[in-house]
Each structure stands twice: as C-alpha cells, then as structure tokens.
C-alpha positions as CSV (number, residue, x, y, z in Angstrom):
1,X,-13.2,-31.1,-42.8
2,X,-10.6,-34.1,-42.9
3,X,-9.8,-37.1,-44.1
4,X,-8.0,-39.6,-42.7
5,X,-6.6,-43.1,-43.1
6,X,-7.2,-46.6,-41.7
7,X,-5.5,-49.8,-42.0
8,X,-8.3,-52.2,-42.8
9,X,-8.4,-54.6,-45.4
10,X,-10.5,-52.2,-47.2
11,X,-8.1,-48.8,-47.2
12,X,-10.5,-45.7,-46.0
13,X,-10.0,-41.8,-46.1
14,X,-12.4,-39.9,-44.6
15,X,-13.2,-36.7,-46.4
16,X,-15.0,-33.5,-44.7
17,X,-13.1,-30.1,-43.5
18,X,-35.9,-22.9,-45.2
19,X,-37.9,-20.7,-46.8
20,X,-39.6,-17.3,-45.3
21,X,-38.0,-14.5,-47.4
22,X,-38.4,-11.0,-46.8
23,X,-40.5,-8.4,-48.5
24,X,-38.4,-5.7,-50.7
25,X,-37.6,-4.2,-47.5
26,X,-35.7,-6.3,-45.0
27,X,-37.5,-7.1,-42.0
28,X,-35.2,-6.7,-38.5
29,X,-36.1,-10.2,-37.6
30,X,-34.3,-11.9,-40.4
31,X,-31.0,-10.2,-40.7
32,X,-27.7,-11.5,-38.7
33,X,-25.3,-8.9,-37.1
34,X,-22.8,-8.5,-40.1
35,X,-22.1,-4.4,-39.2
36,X,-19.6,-3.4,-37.2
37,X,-20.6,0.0,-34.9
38,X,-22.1,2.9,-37.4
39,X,-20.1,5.4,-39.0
40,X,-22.4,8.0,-39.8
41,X,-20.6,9.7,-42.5
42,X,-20.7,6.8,-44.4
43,X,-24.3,6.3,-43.8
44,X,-24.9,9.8,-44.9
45,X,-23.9,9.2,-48.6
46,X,-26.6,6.5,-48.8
47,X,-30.3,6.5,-50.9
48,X,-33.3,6.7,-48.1
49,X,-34.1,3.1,-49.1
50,X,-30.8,1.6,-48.3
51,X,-30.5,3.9,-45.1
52,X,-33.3,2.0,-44.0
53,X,-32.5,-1.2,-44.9
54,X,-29.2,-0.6,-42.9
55,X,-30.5,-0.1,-39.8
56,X,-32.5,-2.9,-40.3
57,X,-29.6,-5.3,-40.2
58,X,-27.9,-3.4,-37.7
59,X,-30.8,-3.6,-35.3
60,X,-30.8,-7.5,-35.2
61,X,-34.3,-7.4,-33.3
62,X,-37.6,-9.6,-34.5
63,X,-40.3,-10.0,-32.1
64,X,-42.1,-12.9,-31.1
65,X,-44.6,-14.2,-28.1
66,X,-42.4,-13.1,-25.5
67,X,-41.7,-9.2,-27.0
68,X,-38.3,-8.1,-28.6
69,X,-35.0,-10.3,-29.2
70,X,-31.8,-9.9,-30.0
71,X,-30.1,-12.4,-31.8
72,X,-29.1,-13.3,-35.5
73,X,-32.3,-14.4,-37.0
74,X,-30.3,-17.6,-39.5
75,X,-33.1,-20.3,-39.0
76,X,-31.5,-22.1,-42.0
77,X,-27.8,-22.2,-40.2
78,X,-29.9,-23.4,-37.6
79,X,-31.6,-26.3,-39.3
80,X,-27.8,-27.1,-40.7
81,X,-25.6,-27.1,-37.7
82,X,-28.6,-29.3,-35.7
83,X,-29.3,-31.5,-38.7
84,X,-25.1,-32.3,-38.5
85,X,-25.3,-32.7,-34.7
86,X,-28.3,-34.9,-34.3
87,X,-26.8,-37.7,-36.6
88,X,-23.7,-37.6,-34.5
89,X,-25.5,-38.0,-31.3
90,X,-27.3,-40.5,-33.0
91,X,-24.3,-42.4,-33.7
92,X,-22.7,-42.0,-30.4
93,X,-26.3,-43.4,-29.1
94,X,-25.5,-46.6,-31.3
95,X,-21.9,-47.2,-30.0
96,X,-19.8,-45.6,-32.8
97,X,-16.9,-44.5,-31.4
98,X,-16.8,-40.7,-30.1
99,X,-13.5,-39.9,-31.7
100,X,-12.4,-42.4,-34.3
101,X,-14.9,-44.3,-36.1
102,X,-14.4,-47.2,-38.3
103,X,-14.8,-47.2,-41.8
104,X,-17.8,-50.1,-42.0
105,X,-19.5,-47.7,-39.8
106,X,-19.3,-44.6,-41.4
107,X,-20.6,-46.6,-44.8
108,X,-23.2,-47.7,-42.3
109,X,-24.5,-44.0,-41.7
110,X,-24.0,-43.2,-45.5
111,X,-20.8,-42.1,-46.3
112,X,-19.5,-41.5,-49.6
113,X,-17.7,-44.1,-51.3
114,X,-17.5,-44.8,-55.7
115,X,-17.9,-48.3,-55.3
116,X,-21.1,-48.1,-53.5
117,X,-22.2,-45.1,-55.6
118,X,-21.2,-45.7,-59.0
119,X,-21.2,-49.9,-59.0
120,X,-24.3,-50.2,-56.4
121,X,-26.3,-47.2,-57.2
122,X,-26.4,-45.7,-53.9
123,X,-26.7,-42.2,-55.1
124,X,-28.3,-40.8,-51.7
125,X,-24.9,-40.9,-50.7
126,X,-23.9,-37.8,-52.1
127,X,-26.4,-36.0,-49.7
128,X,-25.9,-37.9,-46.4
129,X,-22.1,-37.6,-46.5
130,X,-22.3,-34.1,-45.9
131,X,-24.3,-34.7,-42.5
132,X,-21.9,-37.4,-41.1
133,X,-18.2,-36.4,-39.2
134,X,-15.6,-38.5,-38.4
135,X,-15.5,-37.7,-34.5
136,X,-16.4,-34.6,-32.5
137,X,-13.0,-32.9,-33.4
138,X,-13.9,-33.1,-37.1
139,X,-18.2,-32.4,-36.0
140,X,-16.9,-29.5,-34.1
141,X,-14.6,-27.9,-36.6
142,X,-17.1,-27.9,-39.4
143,X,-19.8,-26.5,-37.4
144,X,-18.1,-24.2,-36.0
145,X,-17.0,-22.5,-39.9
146,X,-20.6,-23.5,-40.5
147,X,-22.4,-21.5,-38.2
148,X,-20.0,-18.5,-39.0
149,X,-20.3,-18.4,-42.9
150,X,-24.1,-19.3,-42.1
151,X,-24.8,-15.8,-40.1
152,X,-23.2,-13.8,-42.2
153,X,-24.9,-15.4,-46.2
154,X,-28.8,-16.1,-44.5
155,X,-29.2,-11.9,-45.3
156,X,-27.9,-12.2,-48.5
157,X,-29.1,-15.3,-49.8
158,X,-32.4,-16.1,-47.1
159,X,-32.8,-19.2,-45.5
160,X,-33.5,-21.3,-48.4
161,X,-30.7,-19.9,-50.4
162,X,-28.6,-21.1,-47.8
163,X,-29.8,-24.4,-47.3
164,X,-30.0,-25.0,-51.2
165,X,-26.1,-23.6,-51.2
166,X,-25.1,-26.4,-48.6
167,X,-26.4,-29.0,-50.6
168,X,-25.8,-28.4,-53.9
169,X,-22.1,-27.3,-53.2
170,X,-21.6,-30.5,-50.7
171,X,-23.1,-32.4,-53.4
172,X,-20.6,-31.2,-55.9
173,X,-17.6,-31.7,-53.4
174,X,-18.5,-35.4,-52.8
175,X,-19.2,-35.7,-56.7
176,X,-15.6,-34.4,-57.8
177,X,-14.1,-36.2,-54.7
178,X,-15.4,-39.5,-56.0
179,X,-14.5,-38.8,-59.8
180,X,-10.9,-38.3,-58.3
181,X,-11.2,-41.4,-56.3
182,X,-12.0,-43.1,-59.4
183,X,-9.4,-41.5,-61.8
184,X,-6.8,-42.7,-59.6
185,X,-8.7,-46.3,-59.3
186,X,-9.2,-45.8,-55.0
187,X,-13.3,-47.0,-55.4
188,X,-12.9,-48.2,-51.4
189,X,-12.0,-44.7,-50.9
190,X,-15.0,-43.1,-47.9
191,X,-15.4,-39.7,-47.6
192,X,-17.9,-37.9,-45.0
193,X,-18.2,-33.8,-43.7
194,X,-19.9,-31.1,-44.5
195,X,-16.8,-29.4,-45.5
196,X,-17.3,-28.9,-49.1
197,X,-20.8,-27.8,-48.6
198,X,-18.8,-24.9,-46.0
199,X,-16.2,-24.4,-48.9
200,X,-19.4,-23.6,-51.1
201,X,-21.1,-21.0,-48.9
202,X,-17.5,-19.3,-48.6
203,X,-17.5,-19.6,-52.3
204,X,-21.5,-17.8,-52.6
205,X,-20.0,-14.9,-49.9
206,X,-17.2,-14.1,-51.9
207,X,-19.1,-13.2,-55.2
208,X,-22.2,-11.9,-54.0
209,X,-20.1,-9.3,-51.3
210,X,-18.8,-7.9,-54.6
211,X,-22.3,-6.7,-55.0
212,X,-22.8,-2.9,-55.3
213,X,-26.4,-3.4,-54.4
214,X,-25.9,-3.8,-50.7
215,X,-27.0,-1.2,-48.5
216,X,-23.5,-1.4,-46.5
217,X,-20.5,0.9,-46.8
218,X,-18.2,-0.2,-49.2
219,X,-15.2,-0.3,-46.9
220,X,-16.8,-2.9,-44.7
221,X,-18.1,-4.9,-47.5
222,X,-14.6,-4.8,-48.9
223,X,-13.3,-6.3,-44.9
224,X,-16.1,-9.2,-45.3
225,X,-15.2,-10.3,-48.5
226,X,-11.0,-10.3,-47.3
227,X,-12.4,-12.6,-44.5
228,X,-13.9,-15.2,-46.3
229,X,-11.2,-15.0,-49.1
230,X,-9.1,-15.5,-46.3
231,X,-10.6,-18.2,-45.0
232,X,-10.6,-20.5,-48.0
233,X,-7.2,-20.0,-48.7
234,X,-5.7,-20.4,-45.9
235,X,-8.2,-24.1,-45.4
236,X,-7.0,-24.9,-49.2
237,X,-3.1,-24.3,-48.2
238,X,-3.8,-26.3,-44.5
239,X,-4.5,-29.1,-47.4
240,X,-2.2,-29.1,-49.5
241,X,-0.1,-29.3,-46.4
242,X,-1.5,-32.7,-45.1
243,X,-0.6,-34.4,-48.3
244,X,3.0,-33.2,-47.9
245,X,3.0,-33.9,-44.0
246,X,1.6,-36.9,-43.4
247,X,-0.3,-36.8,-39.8
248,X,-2.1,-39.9,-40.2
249,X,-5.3,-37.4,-41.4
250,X,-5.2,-35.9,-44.5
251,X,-7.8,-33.3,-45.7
252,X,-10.0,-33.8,-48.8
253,X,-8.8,-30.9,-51.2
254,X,-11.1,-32.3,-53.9
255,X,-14.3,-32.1,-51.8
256,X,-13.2,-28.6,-51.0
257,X,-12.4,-27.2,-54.3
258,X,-15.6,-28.7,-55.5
259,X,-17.8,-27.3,-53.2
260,X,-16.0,-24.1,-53.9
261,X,-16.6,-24.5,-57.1
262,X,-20.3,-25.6,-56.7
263,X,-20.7,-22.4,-54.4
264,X,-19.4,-19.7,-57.2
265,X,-21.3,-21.0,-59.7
266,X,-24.5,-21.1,-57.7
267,X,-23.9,-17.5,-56.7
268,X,-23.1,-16.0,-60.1
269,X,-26.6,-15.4,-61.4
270,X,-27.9,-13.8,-58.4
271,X,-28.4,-10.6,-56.7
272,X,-28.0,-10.6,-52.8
273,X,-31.7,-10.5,-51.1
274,X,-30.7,-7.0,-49.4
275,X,-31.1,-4.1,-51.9
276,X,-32.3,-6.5,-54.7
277,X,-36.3,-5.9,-55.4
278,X,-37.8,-9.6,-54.0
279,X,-39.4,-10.5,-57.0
280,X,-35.8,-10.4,-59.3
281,X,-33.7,-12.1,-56.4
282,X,-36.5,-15.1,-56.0
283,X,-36.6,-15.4,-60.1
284,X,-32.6,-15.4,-60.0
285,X,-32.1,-17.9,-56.9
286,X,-35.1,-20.1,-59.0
287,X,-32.3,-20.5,-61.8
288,X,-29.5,-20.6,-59.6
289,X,-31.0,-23.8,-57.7
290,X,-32.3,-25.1,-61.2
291,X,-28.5,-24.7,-62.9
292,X,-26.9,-26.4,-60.3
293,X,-28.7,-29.6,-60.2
294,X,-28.6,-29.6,-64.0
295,X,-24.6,-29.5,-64.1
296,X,-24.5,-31.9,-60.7
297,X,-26.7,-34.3,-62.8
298,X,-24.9,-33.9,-65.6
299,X,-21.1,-34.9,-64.1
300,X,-22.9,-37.5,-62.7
301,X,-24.3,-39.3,-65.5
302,X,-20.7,-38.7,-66.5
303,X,-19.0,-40.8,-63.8
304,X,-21.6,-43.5,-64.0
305,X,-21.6,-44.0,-68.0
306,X,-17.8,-43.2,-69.4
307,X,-15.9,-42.3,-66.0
308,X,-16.1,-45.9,-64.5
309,X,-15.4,-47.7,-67.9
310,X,-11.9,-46.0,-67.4
C-alpha cells in the first residue's frame, strides 16, 4: 500500500497500499458472514425467495468430509492473500531483506517499473507487481484490507469475480501509475503491492451494495456500503497526506485511484450473484471481464505507441 524512496543511483518508489458459482439459490457453503444478528421484522417484509437466500448467508455452514463448518466460504480471497504471502516467503527464503528491500531486488521479483515495461517489453510486470510487497509491514497491511474486502465481495461477485476484480483493477493501478511515472519523465520509478488491486474490490463493493436485488435489509446494506466508502477515502486522504509529509514512504495515489477506477467500471455492468438469476449474472460478469481487458489493452497500447514519444 506504500511507496517509498531510496537513495540509489537509480531513484526508486515503491508503490502498493476461482470458479465454482452457485445455482440461482445460494448454497450455505459459499457465502461469507456479511449479516449482523437477524431482525425479524425486517426479514418479514421480504419475497419467500430472498427469505431463503438470507438465511443462507447468515448460516455460514458448507459441509465437507468431516460434517458441518463454520467459516466464510471466500476460496478466491484465499488463493489471493496466499498467492501474496508465498512470494514473500519466497523472497525472505532468497535473502531479501524482511523489512526494507532494495530496489534491484524488487525489479528482480517483477516489480513495476516504465523503463522496463514500456522500453524492454516486460509487460508481465503489470501482473506480478501486484503479488510483491515492500517488507512485512507493507505484506501485512495489504492483506489484511485484502482479506476483509475479499469476505465480504466473494457473495456478491463469486470467486472468480473476485479474482478477475484483483487483477484487472491491480493491472489498471500499475498501468496509470506508470503513465504518471512517464508524464512526469521518472521511467526508474518501481512500484509493487497489491494495493490498487484492494482499491478496486473497494471500488466493485461500493456499486454493486447499491443493488436493490440483494436479499438483505436495506438499512444494513446502506452500513456496508458507508464502510467501504469509508475506507477508500480515508486510504486516498492518508495519501495525499504522505506527499505533504514527507516520512521517507510515500503512498502511490495513482495506483490507488486506478484500481478504483478499474474496480467501478468492472462492477457497473453487473448484477451481484445473490438475488440475480445465475444465468444473467454469469453473462454480465462474461462482459465485465471482457470490457476491462479491452480498455486495459487499450491505455496500454497508448503508453507504448504516443505516451513514451512524449
């Protein structure tokens, strides 16, 4: 989720913070605890369909080999938060420092950098970024916003729609972060984290908790949605504030806003997976996914072609 600054004699910032779906009617074993205690008079008002699909996600249970459990079923948050922490371990395991790692060896694990991207091709960056931290204070921050906004969007989106979200809005963050980075002619410039890929979930939460086709009262729909709105605004104004304090780390707000960015266009065409018949939500995250990649490839071809002429 940060980015900070070396003196080297090349000048680095560091820039950070699949598919089972469910039939029409939500399966207990996929939904994440997003309900506070029941309020039956709420409940009441509800269609027989959506009754049911609310105590569905309240009961939090799936069964497996070894009879009923009880946690948040988010195999996709999963995947993301272990993804993240294996390539730290495995960078610890090759001596990088545990706390401050240098900038030649971030660019070793795949950082993001527009010399390397936009001169040298190495467009894989714009993925492996997201996956790579600068420390365990910067690991643990990210995954810890990660594994929250991860719970609470696998219902709505599914695991897929999550992991799709992560990369396409990470990708988008590093993208803009570089075409900054470029505008402002800083091509040794290396950013890594998986914070514009969070910033893009929190941007997928906030439109599609606007839905009025989730089973779920709207009161505490309305408390969700103030939850995430207030968690990228106070992350956006945390930035802003490390460019007028200088700490010796400053946070990438152009990663951020990019994956926010990213994440609110992804979500605008679809309907959340609970209360949305399977068929129109899979067609609708389908053109999501496919939108995406078309503007990401797009801005790219962009930066390559007329961007680094500049």
């Amino acid at each position: 989720m940060r980015r900070a600054h070396f003196a080297s004699s090349r000048p680095a910032h560091y820039s950070g913070d699949m598919d089972g779906d469910s039939s029409e009617h939500i399966h207990p074993r996929q939904s994440a605890e997003i309900l506070p205690p029941e309020e039956r008079s709420l409940e009441d008002r509800l269609p027989p369909h959506q009754k049911e699909q609310l105590r569905a996600v309240r009961a939090r249970e799936f069964r497996g080999g070894r009879g009923v459990r009880s946690w948040a079923w988010a195999p996709a948050t999963y995947l993301l938060v272990g993804l993240n922490s294996l390539v730290f371990l495995a960078m610890l395991v090759a001596h990088v420092s545990f706390v401050s790692p240098t900038a030649a060896q971030l660019m070793h694990w795949g950082a993001n950098n527009p010399q390397a991207v936009l001169v040298d091709g190495q467009w894989w960056r714009i993925v492996t970024a997201m996956f790579v931290h600068v420390g365990i204070w910067h690991l643990a921050s990210n995954m810890w916003c990660l594994w929250n906004l991860g719970l609470l969007g696998e219902p709505l989106l599914g695991p897929w729609g999550v992991f799709c979200a992560y990369l396409l809005s990470g990708a988008a963050g590093n993208l803009l972060s570089m075409g900054v980075s470029q505008a402002f002619h800083s091509l040794d410039s290396v950013g890594v984290g998986a914070s514009g890929a969070v910033f893009g979930l929190a941007g997928v939460l906030i439109i599609l908790l606007k839905s009025p086709r989730l089973p779920m009262p709207p009161r505490e729909l309305a408390s969700l949605r103030r939850y995430v709105i207030y968690f990228a605004a106070i992350n956006f104004v945390i930035g802003f504030g490390s460019m007028v304090v200088p700490v010796g780390v400053r946070i990438d707000n152009m990663a951020h806003l990019g994956g926010f960015l990213g994440g609110i266009l992804f979500a605008l065409p679809l309907v959340p997976q609970l209360g949305s018949p399977r068929p129109q939500f899979l067609a609708r995250r389908r053109f999501a996914v496919a939108m995406v990649c078309g503007v990401l490839v797009l801005f790219g071809f962009y930066l390559s072609t007329v961007g680094i002429v500049r």
